[in-house]
C-alpha positions as MATLAB code, in Angstrom:
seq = 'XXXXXXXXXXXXXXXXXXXXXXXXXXXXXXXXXXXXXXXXXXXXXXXXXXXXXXXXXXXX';
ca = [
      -6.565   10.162   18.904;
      -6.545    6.466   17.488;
      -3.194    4.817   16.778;
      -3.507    2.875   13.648;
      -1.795   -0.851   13.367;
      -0.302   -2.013   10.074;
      -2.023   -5.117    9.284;
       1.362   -6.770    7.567;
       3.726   -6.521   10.950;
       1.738   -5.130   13.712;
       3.758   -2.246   13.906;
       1.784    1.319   14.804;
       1.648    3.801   11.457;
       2.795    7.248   12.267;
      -0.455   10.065   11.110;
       1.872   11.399    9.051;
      -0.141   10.264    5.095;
       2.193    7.726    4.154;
      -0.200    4.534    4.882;
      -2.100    2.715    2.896;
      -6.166    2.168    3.832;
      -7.629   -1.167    1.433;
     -10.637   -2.003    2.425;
     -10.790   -0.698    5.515;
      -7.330   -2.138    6.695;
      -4.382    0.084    7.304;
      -1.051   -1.018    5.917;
       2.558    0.660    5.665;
       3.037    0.879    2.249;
       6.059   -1.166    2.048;
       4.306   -3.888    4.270;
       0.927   -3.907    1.773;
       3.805   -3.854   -1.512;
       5.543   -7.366   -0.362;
       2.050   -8.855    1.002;
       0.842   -9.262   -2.392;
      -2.164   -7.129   -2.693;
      -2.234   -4.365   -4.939;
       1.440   -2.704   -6.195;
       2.196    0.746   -5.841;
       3.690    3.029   -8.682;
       4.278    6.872   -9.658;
       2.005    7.495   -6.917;
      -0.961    5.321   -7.995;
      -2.035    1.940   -6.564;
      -2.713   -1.157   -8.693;
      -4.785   -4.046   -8.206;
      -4.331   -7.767   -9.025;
      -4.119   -8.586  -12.592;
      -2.619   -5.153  -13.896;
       0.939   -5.773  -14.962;
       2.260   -2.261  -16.307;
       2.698    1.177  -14.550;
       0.362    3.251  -16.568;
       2.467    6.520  -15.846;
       5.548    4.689  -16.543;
       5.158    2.076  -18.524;
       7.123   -0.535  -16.109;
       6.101   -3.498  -14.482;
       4.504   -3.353  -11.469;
];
């Protein structure tokens, strides 16, 4: 079984769903919120340049 590393702090990621895979990169996703790549919102990820939940309607 491969351990996967967050790439924001290091830290391993527990299998248990709740990471984040961009690009081949595996991130917590708290680490990948506050490292500025996409945001994360009523369960859908955003990418730079989108502003407004589309579920929602608040900013991401």
């Amino acid at each position: 079984m491969t351990t996967l590393t967050c790439e924001g702090c290091g830290d391993p990621i527990e299998d248990d769903g709740s990471h984040l895979d961009s690009n081949g990169e595996d991130w917590h996703e708290a680490c990948y919120e506050v490292s500025g790549g996409s945001s994360y919102c009523c369960g859908m990820i955003y990418e730079d340049g989108e502003d407004t939940c589309q579920s929602c309607g608040e900013p991401l």
